[in-house]
N, C-alpha and C positions, 0 to 999 in steps of 0.2 A: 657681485664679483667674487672671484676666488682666489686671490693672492697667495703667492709663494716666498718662500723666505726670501728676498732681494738678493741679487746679485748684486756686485760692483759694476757692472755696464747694464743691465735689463734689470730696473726696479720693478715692472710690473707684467704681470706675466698671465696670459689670457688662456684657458682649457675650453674646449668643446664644451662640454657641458652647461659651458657659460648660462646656455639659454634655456637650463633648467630655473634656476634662479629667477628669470627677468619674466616668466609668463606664468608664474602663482597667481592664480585670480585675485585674489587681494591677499596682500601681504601684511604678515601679523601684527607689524609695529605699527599701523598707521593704517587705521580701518577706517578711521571720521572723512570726508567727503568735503576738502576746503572749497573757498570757493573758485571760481575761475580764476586763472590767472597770479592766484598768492602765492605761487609754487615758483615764480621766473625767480623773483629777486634771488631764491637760495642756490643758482643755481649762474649766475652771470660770472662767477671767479672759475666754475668748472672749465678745463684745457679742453683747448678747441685742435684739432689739426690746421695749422696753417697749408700745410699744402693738398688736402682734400675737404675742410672745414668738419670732421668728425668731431662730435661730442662727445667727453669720456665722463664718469664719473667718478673723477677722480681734479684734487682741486690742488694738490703740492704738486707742483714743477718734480720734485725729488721723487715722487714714486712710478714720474710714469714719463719713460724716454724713447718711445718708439710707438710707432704708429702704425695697428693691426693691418688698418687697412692700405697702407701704404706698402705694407712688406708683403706684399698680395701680389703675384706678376700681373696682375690686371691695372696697377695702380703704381705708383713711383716716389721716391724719396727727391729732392730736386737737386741738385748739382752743390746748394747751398747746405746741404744737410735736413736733419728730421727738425722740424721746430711746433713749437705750440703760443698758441693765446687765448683770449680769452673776451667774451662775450663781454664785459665791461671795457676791457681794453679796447676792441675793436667801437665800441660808442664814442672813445675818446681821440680813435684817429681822425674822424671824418667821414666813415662811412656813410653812405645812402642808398636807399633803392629807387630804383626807376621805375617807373609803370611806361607799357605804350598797348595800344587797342590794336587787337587784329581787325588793320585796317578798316574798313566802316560796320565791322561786327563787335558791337560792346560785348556780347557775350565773352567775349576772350580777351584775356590782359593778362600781356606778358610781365612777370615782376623781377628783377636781376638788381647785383650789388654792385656799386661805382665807387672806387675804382675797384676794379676785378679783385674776388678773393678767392683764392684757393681756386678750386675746377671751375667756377665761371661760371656754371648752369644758371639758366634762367625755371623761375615757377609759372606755371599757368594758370590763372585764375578763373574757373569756369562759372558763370554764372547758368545756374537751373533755376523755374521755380516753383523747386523746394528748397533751395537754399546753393551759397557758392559751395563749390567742391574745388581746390587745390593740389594740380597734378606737378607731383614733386615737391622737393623742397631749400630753400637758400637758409644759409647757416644766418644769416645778420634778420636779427627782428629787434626793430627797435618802437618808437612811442608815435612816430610819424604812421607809421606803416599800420599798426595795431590802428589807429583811429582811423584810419582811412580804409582799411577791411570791415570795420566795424560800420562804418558812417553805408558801406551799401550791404549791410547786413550778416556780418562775421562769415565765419566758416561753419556749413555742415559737416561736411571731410574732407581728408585730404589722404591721397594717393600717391605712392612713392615708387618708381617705377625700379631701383635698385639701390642695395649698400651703399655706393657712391655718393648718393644724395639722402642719407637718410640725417645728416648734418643735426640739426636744431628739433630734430621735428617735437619730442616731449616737450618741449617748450613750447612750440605753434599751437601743441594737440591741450598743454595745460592753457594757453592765453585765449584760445577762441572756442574752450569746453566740445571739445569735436572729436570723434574718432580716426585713428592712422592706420588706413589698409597698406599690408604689406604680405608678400609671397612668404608664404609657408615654408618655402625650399631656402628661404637666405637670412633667416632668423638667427642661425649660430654667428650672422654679423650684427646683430647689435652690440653695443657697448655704453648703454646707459637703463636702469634698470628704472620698470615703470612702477612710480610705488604705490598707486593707487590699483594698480590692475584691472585698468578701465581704459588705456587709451587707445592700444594695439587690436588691429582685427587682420586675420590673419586670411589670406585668401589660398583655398588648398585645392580649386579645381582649374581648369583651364582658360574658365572666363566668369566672371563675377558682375551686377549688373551692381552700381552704386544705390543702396535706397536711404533714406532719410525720413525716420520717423514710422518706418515700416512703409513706405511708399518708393516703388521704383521712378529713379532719377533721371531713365534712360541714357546717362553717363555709363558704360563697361572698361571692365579692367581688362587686357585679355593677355594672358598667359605664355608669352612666344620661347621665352629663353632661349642660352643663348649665351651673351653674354653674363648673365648669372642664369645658376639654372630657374630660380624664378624671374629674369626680367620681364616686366611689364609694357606692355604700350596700352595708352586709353583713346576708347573711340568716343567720342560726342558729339553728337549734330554732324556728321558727317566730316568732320576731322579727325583725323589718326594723331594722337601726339605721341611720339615716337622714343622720346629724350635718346640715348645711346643705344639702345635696342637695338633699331636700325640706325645706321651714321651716314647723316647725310653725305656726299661728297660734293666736291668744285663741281664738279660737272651737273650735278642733281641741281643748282642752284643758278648756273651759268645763262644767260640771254642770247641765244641764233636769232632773235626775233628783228633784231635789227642791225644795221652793219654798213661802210663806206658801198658796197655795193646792191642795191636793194636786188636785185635778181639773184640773190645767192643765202637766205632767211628758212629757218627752222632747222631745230635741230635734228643734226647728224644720226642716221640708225647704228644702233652699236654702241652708245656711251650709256655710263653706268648712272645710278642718281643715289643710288647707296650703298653702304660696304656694310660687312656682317660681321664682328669683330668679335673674339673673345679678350683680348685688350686692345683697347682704342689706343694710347699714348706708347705701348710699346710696340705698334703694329702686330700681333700674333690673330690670324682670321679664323673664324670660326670649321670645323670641318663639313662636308658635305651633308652628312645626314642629317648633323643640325641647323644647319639653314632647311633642309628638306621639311625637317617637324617646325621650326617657324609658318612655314608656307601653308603647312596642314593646317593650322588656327587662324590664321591671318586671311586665306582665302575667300573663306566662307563670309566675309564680310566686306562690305563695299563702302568705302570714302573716298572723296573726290580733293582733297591734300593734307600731308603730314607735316609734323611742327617739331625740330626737331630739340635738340640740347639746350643751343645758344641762338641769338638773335640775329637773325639773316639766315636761318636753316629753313627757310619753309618754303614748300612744294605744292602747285596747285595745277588740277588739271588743264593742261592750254597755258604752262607757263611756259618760259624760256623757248618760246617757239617751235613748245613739243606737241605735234598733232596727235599725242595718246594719253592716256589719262594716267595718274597718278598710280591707282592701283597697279597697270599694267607695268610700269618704272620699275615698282618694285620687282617685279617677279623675272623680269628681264636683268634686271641688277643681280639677282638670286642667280640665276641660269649664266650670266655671263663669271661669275666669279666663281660657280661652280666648275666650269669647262675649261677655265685656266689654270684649275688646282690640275688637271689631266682626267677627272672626271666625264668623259664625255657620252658615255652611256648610263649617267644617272637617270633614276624617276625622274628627278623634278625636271629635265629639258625637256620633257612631253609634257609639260602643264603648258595651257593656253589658258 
């Protein structure tokens, strides 16, 4: 970190350059290679964002009174003011996480904090085999969770689809010895320095295939931005998980399929099933061109349904009584939110 002489209201004070500092292949003080895991305990009093779950490194309440990513218009301070805690505090309220199966596919298990902390995101736990790979990340890890990752064979990697959620992840990447990809382009948002210079892998083209152990996982990262300019969404087994990349909407999720009238079932031509935001919580949408470069990456490749942030966001071809498949959702969501910015001779309404 690069601290400046404190203010009386802003103790701690963040420069761009930040991320010269955080990605020194190994850093001088601490060259030795502990083992997995010894690294949490020093590291449970460091300040959490309460209202995004960011970890800072930084462990006095008094040096650090605002939260980078919070003061971001992509992200918000909440009505209640800026607050912080802390990864042992939060063991002491009652947290838990949840696990539940996509549906009767073990490969995928959605994992989320109860009761809801900070942005609410759920992880995905992808099972390959070469090992789980973990898309995104929740700020609460605690000794439940750690065994129960471990018990169907820890974590290979894990993938982080934007800042938002980059919460705990040195701590996941020190407890289950596993590398953290993350976009190239959204690096000047970290705020916790990795000291061994071994965790982060940084993804700098437009799509990356997950491998482990030098073996492809057939797990991709791929590259849409957007909402940051590296946001991520990953393809697997024919799943798109989406996290806020694409946002799901009411309508992407809604059931025509059945109804007090049966002669009146499937849904309606013309409704959207996702919005394309550069802040989700403050409503500001992305502009045309960059949904246009999403569509350019995201085309070329085919899945039959996306998974989005939180639980109950997920999209599957022949859901909600939509005779068109998932892919096509998307691009029709793109083109209609397009053509109501006043855009109506863009490229992207001649994509079929």
């Amino acid at each position: 970190m690069t601290p400046e002489t404190p203010s009386p209201r802003v103790k701690f004070h963040y420069e761009s350059t930040i991320q010269d500092a955080f990605e020194e292949p190994l850093h001088a003080f601490q060259k030795a290679n502990p083992p997995p895991g010894s690294l949490i305990s020093q590291t449970e009093n460091l300040l959490i964002c309460s209202a995004c779950g960011t970890q800072y490194d930084v462990d006095d309440s008094a040096m650090l009174s605002r939260c980078r990513i919070c003061d971001d218009p992509r992200q918000y301070v909440p009505p209640t003011g800026q607050a912080f805690t802390r990864a042992a505090e939060m063991k002491r309220c009652g947290y838990r996480n949840q696990w539940r199966q996509f549906g009767d596919d073990d490969r995928f298990w959605s994992i989320w904090t109860e009761p809801k902390f900070a942005i609410g995101q759920r992880a995905i736990l992808v099972k390959t085999p070469l090992g789980n790979i973990l898309w995104d990340c929740i700020t609460y890890l605690d000794a439940e969770t750690i065994d129960r990752i471990n018990a169907i064979g820890g974590l290979a990697a894990i993938v982080i689809s934007h800042p938002h959620y980059y919460t705990t992840h040195l701590d996941w990447a020190d407890t289950f010895d596993c590398p953290v990809y993350l976009s190239w382009e959204d690096k000047q948002w970290l705020n916790r320095l990795d000291r061994l210079g071994k965790a982060r892998t940084f993804i700098e083209g437009s799509e990356e295939e997950i491998e482990v152990r030098g073996e492809r996982t057939g797990v991709k990262a791929l590259k849409l931005g957007g909402h940051f300019p590296g946001s991520l969404v990953c393809l697997a087994f024919g799943r798109l998980l989406i996290a806020d990349t694409l946002v799901t909407t009411p309508s992407g999720v809604g059931d025509w399929s059945t109804g007090s009238d049966p002669t009146k079932t499937g849904r309606p031509d013309g409704m959207n099933s996702y919005a394309f935001m550069w802040s989700i919580p403050n409503m500001i949408p992305l502009p045309p061109d960059a949904i246009g470069r999403m569509w350019d990456i995201l085309g070329k490749h085919e899945f039959t349904s996306t998974h989005g942030a939180f639980i109950g966001t997920d999209v599957r071809d022949g859901s909600g009584g939509s005779s068109i498949g998932v892919k096509r959702r998307v691009l029709e969501s793109m083109q209609l939110q397009v053509k109501m910015m006043g855009w109506n001779s863009h490229t992207l309404l001649a994509e079929t």
